[in-house]
C-alpha positions as CSV (number, residue, x, y, z in Angstrom):
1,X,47.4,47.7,-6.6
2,X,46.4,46.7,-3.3
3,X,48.3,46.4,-0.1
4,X,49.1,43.2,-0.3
5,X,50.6,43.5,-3.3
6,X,52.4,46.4,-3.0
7,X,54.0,44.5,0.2
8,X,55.1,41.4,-2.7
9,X,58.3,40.1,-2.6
10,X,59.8,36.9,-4.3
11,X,61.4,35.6,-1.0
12,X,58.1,35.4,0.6
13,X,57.0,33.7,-2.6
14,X,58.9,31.2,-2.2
15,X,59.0,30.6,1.4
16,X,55.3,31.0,2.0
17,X,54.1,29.5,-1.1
18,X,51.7,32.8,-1.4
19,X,52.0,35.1,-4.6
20,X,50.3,37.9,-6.3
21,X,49.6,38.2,-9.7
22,X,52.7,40.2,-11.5
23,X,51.7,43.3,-13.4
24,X,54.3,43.7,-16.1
25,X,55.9,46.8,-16.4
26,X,58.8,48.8,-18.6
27,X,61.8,47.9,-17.2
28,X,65.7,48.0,-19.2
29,X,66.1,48.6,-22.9
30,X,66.4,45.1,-24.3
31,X,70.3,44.6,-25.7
32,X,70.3,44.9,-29.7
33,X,70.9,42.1,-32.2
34,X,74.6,41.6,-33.1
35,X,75.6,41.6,-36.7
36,X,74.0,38.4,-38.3
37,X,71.4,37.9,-35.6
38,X,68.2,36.3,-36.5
39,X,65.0,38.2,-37.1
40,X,62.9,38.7,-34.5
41,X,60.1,36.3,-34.3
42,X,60.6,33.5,-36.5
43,X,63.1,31.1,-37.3
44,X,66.5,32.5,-38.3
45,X,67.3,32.4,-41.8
46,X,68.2,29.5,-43.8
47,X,67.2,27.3,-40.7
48,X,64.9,24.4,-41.5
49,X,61.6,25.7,-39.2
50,X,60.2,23.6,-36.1
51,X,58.9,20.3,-37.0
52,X,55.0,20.3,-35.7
53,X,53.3,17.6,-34.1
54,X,50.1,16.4,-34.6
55,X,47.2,19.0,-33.1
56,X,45.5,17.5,-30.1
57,X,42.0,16.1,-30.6
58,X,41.2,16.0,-26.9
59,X,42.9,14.5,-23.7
60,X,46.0,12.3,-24.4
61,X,46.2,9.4,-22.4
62,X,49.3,8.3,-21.3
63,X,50.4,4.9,-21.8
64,X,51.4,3.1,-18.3
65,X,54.2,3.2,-16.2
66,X,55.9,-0.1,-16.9
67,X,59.9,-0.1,-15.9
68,X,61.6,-1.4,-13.0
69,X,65.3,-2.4,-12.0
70,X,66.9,-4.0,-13.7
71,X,67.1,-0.9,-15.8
72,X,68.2,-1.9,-19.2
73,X,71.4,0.3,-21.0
74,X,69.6,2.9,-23.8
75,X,72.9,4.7,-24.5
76,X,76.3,5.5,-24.6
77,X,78.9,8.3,-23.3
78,X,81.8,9.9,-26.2
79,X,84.8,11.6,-24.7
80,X,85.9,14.3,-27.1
81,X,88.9,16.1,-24.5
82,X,90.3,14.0,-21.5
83,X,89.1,16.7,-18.6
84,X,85.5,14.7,-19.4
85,X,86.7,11.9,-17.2
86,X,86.8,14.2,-14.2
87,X,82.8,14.5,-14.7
88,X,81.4,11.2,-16.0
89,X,83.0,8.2,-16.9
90,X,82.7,6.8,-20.3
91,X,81.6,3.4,-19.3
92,X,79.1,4.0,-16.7
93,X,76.0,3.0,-18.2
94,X,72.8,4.7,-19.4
95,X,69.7,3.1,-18.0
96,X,65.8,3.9,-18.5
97,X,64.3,4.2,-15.1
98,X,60.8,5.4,-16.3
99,X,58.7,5.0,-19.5
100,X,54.6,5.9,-19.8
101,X,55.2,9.7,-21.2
102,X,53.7,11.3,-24.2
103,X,56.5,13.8,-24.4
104,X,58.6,14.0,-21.4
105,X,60.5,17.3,-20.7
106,X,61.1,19.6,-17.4
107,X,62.9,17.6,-15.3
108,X,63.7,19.1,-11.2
109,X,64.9,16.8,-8.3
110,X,63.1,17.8,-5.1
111,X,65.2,17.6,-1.5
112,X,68.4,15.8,-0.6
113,X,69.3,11.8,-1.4
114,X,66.2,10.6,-0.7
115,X,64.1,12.9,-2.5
116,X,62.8,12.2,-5.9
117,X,62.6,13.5,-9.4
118,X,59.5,16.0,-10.8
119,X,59.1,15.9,-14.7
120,X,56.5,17.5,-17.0
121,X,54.3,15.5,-19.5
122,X,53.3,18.3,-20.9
123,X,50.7,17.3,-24.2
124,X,49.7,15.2,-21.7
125,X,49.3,17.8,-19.4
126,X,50.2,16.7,-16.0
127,X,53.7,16.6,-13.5
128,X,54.6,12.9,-13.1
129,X,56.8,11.9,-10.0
130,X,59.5,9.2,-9.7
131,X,61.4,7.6,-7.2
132,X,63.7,4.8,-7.3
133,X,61.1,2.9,-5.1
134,X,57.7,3.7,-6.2
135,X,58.9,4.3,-9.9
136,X,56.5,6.7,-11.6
137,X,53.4,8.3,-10.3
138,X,50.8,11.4,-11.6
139,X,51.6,14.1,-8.9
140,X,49.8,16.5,-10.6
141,X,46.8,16.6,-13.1
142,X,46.1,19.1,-15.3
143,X,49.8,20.8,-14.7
144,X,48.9,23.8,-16.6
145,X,45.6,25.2,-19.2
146,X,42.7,23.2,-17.2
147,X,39.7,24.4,-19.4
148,X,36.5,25.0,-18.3
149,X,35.7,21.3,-17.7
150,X,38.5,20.6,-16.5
151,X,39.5,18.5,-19.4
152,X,42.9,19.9,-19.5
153,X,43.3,20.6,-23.4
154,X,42.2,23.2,-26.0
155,X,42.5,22.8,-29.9
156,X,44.5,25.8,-30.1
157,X,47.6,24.3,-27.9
158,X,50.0,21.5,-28.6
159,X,51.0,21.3,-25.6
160,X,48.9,22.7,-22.7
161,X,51.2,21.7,-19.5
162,X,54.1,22.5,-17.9
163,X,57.5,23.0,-19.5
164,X,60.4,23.6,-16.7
165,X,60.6,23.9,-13.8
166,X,63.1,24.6,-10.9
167,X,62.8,23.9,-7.4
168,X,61.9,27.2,-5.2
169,X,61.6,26.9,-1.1
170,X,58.2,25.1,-0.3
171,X,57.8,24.7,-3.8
172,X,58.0,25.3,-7.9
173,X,58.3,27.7,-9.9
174,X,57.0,26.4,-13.3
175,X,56.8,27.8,-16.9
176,X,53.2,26.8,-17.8
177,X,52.9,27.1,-21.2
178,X,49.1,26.3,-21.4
179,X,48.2,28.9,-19.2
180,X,50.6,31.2,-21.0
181,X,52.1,32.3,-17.6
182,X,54.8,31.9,-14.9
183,X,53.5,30.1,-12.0
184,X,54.3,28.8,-9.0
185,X,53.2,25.5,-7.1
186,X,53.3,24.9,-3.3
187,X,54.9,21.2,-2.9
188,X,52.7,20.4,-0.2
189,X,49.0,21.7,-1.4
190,X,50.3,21.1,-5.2
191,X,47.9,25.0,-5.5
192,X,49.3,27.3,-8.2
193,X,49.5,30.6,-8.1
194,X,50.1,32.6,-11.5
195,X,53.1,35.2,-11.0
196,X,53.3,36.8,-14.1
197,X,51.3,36.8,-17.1
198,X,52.9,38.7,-19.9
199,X,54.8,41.9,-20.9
200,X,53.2,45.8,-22.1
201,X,49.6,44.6,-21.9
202,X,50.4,41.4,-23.8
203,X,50.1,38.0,-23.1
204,X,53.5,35.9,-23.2
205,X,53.9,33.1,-25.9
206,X,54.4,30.0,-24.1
207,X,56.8,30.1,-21.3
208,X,59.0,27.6,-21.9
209,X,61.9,27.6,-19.5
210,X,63.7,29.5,-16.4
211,X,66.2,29.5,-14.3
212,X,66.4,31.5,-10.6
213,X,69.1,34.3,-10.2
214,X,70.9,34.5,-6.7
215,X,69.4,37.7,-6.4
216,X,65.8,36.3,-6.3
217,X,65.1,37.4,-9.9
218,X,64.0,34.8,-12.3
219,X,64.7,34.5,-16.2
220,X,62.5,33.1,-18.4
221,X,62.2,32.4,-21.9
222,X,59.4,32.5,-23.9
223,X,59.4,30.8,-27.5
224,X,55.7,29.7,-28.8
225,X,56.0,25.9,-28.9
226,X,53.5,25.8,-27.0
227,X,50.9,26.7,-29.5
228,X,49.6,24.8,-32.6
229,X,51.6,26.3,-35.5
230,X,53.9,27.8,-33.5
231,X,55.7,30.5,-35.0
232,X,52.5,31.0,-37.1
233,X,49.7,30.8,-34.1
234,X,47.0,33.6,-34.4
235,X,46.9,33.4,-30.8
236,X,50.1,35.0,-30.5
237,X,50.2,39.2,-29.3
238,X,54.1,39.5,-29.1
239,X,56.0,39.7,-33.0
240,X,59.3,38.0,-31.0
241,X,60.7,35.4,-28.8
242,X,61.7,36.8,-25.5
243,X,64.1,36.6,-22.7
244,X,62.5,37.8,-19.8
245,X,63.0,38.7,-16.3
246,X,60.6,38.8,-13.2
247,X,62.0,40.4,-10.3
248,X,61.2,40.3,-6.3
249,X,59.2,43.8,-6.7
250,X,56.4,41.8,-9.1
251,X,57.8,43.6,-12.6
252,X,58.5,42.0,-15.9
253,X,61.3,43.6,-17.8
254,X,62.7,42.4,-21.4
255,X,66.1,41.1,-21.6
256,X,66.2,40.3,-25.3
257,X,63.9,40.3,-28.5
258,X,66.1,39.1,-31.0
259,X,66.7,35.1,-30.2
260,X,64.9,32.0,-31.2
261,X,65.4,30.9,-27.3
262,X,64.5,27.6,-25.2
263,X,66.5,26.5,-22.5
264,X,68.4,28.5,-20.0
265,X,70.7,28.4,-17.0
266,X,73.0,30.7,-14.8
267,X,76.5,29.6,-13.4
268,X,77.5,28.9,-10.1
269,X,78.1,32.3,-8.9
270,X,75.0,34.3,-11.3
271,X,77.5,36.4,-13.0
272,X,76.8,34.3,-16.4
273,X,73.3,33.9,-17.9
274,X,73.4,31.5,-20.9
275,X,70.4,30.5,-23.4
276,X,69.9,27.6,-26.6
277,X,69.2,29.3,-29.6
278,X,69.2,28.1,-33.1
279,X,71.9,30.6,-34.6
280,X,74.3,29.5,-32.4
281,X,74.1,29.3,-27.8
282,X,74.2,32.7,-26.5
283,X,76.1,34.2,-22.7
284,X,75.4,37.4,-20.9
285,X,77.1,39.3,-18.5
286,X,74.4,39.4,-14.9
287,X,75.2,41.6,-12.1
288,X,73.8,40.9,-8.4
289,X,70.9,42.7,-9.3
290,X,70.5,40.6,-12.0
291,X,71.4,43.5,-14.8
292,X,72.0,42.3,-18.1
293,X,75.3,43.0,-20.6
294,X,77.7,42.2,-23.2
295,X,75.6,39.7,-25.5
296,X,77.7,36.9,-27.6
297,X,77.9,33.6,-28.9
298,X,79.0,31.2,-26.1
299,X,79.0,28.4,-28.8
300,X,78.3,28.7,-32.6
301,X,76.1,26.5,-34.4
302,X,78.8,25.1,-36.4
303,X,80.6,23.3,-33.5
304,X,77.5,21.5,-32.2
305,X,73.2,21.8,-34.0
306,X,70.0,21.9,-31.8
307,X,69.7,23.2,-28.5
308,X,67.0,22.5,-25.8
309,X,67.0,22.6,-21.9
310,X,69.9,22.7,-20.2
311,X,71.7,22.3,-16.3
312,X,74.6,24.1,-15.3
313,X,76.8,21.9,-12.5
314,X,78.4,23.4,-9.7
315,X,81.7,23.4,-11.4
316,X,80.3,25.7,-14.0
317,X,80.1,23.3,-16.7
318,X,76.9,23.3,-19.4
319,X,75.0,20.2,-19.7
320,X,72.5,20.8,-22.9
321,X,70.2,19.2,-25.1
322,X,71.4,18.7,-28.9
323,X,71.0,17.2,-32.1
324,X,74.0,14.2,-30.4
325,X,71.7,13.7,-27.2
326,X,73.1,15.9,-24.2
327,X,76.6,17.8,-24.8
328,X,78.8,18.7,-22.2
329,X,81.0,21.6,-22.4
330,X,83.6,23.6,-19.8
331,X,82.4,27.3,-18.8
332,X,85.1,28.5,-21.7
333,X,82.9,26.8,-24.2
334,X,85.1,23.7,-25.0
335,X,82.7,20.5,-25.8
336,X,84.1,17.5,-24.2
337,X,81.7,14.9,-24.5
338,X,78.4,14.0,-25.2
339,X,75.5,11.4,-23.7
340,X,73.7,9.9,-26.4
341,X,70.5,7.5,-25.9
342,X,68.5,5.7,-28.3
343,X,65.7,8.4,-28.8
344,X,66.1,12.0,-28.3
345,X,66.8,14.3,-25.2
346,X,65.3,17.1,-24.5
347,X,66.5,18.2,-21.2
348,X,68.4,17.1,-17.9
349,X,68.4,17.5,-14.1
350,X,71.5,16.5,-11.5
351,X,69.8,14.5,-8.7
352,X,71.1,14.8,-4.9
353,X,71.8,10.8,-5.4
354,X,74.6,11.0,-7.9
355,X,72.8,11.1,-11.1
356,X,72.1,13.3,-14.1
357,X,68.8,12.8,-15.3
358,X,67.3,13.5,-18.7
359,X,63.9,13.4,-20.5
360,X,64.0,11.2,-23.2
361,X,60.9,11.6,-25.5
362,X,58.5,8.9,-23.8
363,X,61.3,8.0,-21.1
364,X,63.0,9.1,-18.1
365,X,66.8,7.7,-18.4
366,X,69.9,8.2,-16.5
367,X,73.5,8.2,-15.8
368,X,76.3,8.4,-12.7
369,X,77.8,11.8,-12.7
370,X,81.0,13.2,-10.2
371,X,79.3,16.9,-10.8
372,X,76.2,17.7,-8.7
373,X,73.7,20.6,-9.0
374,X,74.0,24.2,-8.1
375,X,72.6,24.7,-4.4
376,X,70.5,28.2,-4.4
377,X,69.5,30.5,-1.7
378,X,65.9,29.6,-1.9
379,X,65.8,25.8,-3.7
């Protein structure tokens, strides 16, 4: 490792925009399954497995971006517990502010109330911006695998663009599933650096979502939907679905190898990591150095089904993707409502202008919150 390396730190990362290529190393022992847990690397049990979409024959195109105000109403709110109303109200509408997507997903607001909303497209393979003015826009083309023509696609990926993403100072910090790594992009040179690559010598699946620590460490999960045939991809070198963690000193350790996972958040404070996972939404224990403990089911998979990305607000309260569009529940794991739109949701994003955005399959939609997002040392 050279001296720039050893010298590497995630704050100056994120405030220069500069990184260094991770070098994954042996880090905690990864916390072991509880009774019933899942087995490692496929679907659990008696769950029906991911539905798979069509291989990619080349470069999608995109179909145009079309909307503008007047936004029409795509949805509906259901209170299940009265405390709801101190979060959304029930008859506030839910409009479609975007359309054009092939699959949208990845949603991050960027600055204060006049900043504007960052999504991935990612079997398209490109970042798409929006603002209430402009509406939507490419911001960045290909997101993720490039190919050596630039073309952007390979036959061996479903989807070879970005997945999350989460603002970082100057910039993003991105799962790019294409590419197989973590990344990060500056906001201003739209470069990407690649900050980690995999664990042990092998290559990660298809980094799907993370979340930033307070600490500066960053969690990540790392389910192959990225892949064609996921679960079944001959591309894959890890035999599990990981939890991972990249810290400020450039190393990779494993948090968990048991999980199914996908999306992924931290409360207010970082004492509480929680994670989507088929067999029922999981919650761990995080110290301020961003330690890992005391596994178990935040909510079983009898009380709601599905589970994609999710937001945490800055009341502590999980905002999460489901089989009913985008469940809300308090941090005691009590569901008190539920968004639901005309197509499915995959993930959501609190703007700094009042709203809670969420990806809805070829769409961009939205609805007035009273929440707003967590605020970060380094976002």
């Amino acid at each position: 490792m050279d001296a720039m390396q050893s010298r590497f730190s995630r704050r100056t990362v994120l405030a220069a925009g500069v990184a260094a290529i991770a070098s994954p190393v042996l880090a905690q022992t990864p916390a072991g399954p509880p009774p019933g847990a899942p087995p490692a690397g496929g679907p659990p049990g008696g769950m029906p497995p991911m539905p798979m979409r069509p291989p990619l024959t080349g470069p999608q195109v995109a179909p145009p971006f079309t909307v503008r105000p007047p936004y029409a109403n795509v949805g509906s709110i259901t209170q299940l517990d009265p405390s709801l109303a101190d979060l959304i109200d029930v008859e506030t509408p839910v409009q479609k502010v975007c359309d054009g997507f092939v699959w949208i997903e990845g949603p991050v607001w960027i600055g204060g109330m006049d900043g504007y909303l960052l999504c991935s497209d990612p079997r398209a393979n490109r970042i798409v911006k929006w603002t209430e003015k402009t509406g939507g826009e490419v911001w960045k083309s290909p997101s993720g695998y490039e190919g050596p023509n630039q073309e952007g696609w390979a036959p061996n990926l479903q989807e070879p663009g970005t997945n999350g993403m989460i603002a970082a100072r100057s910039g993003l910090l991105v799962a790019d599933q294409g590419n197989r790594t973590v990344a990060f992009i500056d906001l201003k040179t739209r470069v990407k650096t690649h900050l980690a690559k995999g664990f042990e010598g092998r290559r990660f699946n298809s980094p799907n979502d993370l979340v930033l620590h307070p600490g500066g460490a960053i969690f990540v999960t790392d389910p192959p939907f990225g892949l064609l045939n996921i679960f079944n991809s001959p591309d894959r070198e890890m035999d599990y679905t990981g939890v991972f963690r990249l810290d400020p000193d450039n190393s990779v350790s494993l948090v968990d190898n048991t999980l199914r996972p996908n999306g992924i958040g931290l409360s207010p404070d970082g004492s509480k990591l929680y994670a989507t996972d088929s067999s029922g939404w999981v919650v761990f224990d995080v110290d301020a150095k961003g330690n890992t403990s005391n596994r178990r089911v935040f909510v079983p998979n009898t009380v709601v089904a599905g589970g994609d990305g999710l937001k945490i607000d800055h009341l502590g309260n999980m905002w999460t993707s489901s089989r009913d569009g985008i469940s809300i529940f308090n941090p005691q794991g009590n569901r008190l409502g539920y968004i639901k739109a005309d197509e499915r949701i995959s993930n959501c994003e609190f703007g700094a202008d009042g709203y809670v955005y969420m990806t809805s399959n070829t769409r961009l939609i939205r609805a007035k919150v009273r929440v707003k997002k967590i605020a970060r040392d380094g976002a």
